[in-house]
C-alpha positions in Angstrom: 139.0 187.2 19.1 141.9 187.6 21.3 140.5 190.2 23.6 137.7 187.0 24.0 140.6 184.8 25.0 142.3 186.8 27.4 138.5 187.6 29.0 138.5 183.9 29.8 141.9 183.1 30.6 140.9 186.2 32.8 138.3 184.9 34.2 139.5 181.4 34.6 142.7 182.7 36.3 140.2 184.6 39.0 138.7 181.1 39.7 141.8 179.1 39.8 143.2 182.1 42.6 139.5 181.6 44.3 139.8 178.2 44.4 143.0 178.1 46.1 142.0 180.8 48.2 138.9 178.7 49.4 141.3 175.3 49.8 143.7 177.6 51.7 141.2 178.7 54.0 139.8 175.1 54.9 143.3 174.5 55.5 143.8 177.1 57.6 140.6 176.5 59.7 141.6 172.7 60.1 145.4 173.7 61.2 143.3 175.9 64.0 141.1 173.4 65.6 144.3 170.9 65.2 146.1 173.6 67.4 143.1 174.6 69.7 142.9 170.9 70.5 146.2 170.5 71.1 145.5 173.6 73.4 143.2 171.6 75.3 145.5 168.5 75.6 148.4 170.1 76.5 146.2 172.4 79.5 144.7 169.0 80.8 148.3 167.5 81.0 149.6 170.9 82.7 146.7 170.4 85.2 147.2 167.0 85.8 151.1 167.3 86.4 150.1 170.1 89.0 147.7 167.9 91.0 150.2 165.1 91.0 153.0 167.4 92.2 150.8 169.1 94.7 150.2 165.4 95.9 153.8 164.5 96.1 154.9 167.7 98.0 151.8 166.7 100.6 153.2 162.9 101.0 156.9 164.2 101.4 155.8 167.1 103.9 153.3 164.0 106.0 156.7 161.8 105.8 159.0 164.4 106.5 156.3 165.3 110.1 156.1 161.7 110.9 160.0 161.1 110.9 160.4 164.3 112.7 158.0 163.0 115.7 159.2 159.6 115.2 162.6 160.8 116.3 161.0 163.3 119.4 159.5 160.1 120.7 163.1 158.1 120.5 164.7 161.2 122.3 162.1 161.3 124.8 162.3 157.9 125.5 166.3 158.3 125.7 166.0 160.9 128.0 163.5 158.7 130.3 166.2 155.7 129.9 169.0 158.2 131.3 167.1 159.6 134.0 165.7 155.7 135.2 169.6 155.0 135.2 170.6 158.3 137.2 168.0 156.9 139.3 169.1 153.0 139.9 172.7 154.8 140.2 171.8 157.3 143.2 169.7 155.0 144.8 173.0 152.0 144.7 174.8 155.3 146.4 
């Protein structure tokens, strides 16, 4: 009578440990796909940040051009404003 007992705590023991074996792995598959979409979310961000930097450094670098031929033109025109003046004053000479 006892062995019978201890046969199906036994047994009920193995399907208790089965049981939370099976739950476990649900849980475990669930945590994955949580962290393989995270994955995902977090790669689309990264690509996104990159295209928005890359878009940034290309506005500063066509600002930083313009400024820099903005100012040529204001020299150049500088240096034709001296030499007109050179001119009037030789010419007064």
């Amino acid at each position: 009578m006892v062995d019978q007992f201890m046969e199906k705590s036994d047994r009920n023991m193995v399907d208790i440990r089965a049981e939370r074996a099976l739950k476990n792995e649900e849980e475990w598959a669930r945590e994955k796909q949580a962290l393989i979409t995270k994955k995902q979310q977090l790669h689309v961000q990264w690509r996104f940040s990159q295209s928005c930097c890359t878009s940034l450094e290309a506005m500063v670098k066509n600002e930083v051009a313009e400024k820099s031929r903005i100012w040529i033109v204001v020299l150049c025109l500088i240096g034709v404003l001296v030499a007109m003046l050179f001119g009037v004053v030789l010419k007064m000479k």
